[in-house]
C-alpha positions, 0 to 999 in steps of 0.5 A, a space after each residue: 544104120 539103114 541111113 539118116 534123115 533131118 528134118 527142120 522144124 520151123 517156129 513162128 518167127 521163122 527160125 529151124 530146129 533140126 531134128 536128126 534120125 538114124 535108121 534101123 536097117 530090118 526088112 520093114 524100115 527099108 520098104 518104109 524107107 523106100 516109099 517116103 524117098 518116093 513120097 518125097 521124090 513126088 512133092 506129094 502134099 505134108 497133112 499139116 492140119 494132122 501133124 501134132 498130136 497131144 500139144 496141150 498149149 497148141 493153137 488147135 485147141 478143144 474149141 477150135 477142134 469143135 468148131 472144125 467138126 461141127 464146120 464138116 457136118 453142116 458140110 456134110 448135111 448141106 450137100 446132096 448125099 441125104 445122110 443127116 448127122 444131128 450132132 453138135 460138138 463144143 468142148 462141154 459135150 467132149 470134155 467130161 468134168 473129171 478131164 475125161 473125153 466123153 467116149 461115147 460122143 467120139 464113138 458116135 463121130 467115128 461112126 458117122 465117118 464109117 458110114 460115109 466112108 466105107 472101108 478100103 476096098 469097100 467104099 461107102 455108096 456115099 463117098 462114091 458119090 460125093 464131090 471133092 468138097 464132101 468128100 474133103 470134109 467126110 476125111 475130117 470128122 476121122 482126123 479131127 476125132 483122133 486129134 480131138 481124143 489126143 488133145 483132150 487126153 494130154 489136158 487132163 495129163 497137164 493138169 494131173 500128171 504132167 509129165 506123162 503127157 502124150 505128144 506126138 508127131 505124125 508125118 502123114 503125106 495125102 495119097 501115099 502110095 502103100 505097100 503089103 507087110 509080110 511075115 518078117 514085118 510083122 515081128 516088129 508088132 506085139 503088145 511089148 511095142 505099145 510102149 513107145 520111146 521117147 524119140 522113138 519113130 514108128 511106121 504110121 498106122 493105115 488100118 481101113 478104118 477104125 480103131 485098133 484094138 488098144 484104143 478100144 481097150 483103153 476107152 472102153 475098159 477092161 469089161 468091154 466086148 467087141 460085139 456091142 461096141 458103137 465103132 465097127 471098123 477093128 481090122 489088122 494093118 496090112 498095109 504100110 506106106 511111107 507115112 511115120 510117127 515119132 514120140 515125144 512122150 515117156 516110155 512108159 514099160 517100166 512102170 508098174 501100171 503099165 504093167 498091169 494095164 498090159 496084162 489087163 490088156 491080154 485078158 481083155 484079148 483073150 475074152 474077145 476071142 483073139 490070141 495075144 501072140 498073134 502077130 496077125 493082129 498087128 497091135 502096138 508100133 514097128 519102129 523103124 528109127 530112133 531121133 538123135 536126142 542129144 544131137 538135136 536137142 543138146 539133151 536127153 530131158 524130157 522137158 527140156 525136149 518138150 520146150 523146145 519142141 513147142 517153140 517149133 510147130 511147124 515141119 518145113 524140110 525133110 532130107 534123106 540121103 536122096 530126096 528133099 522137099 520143102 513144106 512152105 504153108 501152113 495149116 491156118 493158110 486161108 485156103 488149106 482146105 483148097 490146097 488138100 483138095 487139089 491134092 487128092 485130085 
């Protein structure tokens, strides 16, 4: 073990839940490692408006999600950089009737983000000319299309099969500093750690933009081709930072359908010209750690897990051997939006 890290989760009423990580010492965990002691040494700004993926009973609900996206477009058409979007978002356009998100509707949001955004490195003429208000609200519409596609996915799991909801923490820091993987990083990837653990803590995801390929393969299905695909941003990782994700959801390896899935999955590569064992291509989750579960919840239970987490929503402290910072605000903070603003600055 590389080292330990507690992080104590606050509730409404204010009381803490730790939570308790170990560290697996191999070549990437000690550059991540490395930046979040950084990350936390400098006080940069916790993303709590992006930190719980697929809670089905969080206050960020469908509804309130639409309203953000739709909130970030007038923004955006309302501001001097002449691109239009002439879209209108509210659950009954995203949720399809069998609890399914209207894929094709998220792909259009992710889109407009592309255009106004650009790539690393490749910046949009838009974003470089946009003020910290757009371009605050530009960032939006790719947070709230993957928190909106999370949420909408663990809906549909609560009402058919509970117990394979997708919950997940992400602990994402604004302007965190990146660092480049090399080759011994990269064995870490590969189509096996799709699967993620329960408790699991995995290196955060920092592609350009764009989706990666399994999200594609899962929207779109099996008989989709990259070439006619509405998103165009579909990189390899090559950087990381000391952003991390943990999951709270089931491994699903096991699993007769995931199996299949993954296999599905290869095919669906190969036919879209890439090589399944290219470890290039960056897909699934590096883990660097793994939480205590007994330790911090007393149990090993899913469920039991899950309700407890739920009474806890919010990150307030996180602690490694050398570095601690404390995260006292909220995302429903009246002025949020104006606090990350002065934090990108």
């Amino acid at each position: 073990m590389l080292d330990s890290i507690e992080i104590d989760l606050r509730s409404n009423n204010s009381d803490i839940l730790t939570v308790y990580i170990d560290i697996a010492d191999n070549s990437l965990s000690r550059k991540w490692l490395g930046a979040l002691n950084d990350i936390i040494h400098n006080g940069l700004h916790l993303e709590k408006n992006y930190c719980w993926l697929g809670w089905a009973e969080s206050a960020r609900s469908a509804e309130y999600l639409c309203t953000q996206i739709n909130r970030s477009i007038n923004a955006i058409n309302a501001s001097d950089l002449d691109y239009r979007i002439q879209a209108f978002f509210t659950p009954s356009n995203v949720i399809q009737t069998d609890l399914d998100v209207n894929h094709e509707q998220m792909n259009q949001l992710h889109r407009y983000f592309e255009d106004l955004q650009g790539t690393a490195g490749a910046m949009s003429p838009y974003y470089d000319r946009a003020d910290d208000l757009t371009r605050w609200h530009i960032r939006q519409l790719n947070l709230l299309c993957h928190e909106l596609e999370c949420l909408v996915l663990s809906m549909r799991k609560a009402v058919e099969a509970p117990e394979w909801r997708r919950p997940s923490q992400l602990m994402c820091w604004l302007n965190a500093p990146r660092y480049e993987l090399d080759a011994e990083d990269l064995e870490l990837f590969g189509i096996d750690t799709i699967n993620r653990k329960l408790g699991g803590v995995y290196v955060g995801v920092n592609k350009a933009v764009g989706k990666h390929h399994w999200e594609v393969f899962q929207d779109e299905g099996r008989d989709s081709r990259i070439s006619e695909l509405v998103t165009t941003g579909l990189r390899a990782q090559t950087q990381a930072a000391g952003d991390f994700d943990i999951e709270w959801a089931r491994d699903p390896g096991a699993y007769h359908w995931q199996i299949t899935q993954l296999a599905e999955f290869r095919i669906w590569l190969e036919r879209n010209g890439f090589d399944p064992d290219d470890a290039g291509l960056t897909i699934g989750h590096p883990q660097v750690g793994q939480v205590d579960l007994s330790r911090s919840f007393g149990t090993q239970d899913w469920e039991m897990i899950y309700s407890q987490l739920s009474q806890y929503p919010d990150v307030y402290r996180i602690r490694t051997s050398t570095a601690e910072a404390t995260y006292n605000y909220h995302w429903s903070d009246p002025d949020y939006d104006l606090q990350q603003i002065k934090a990108l600055k």
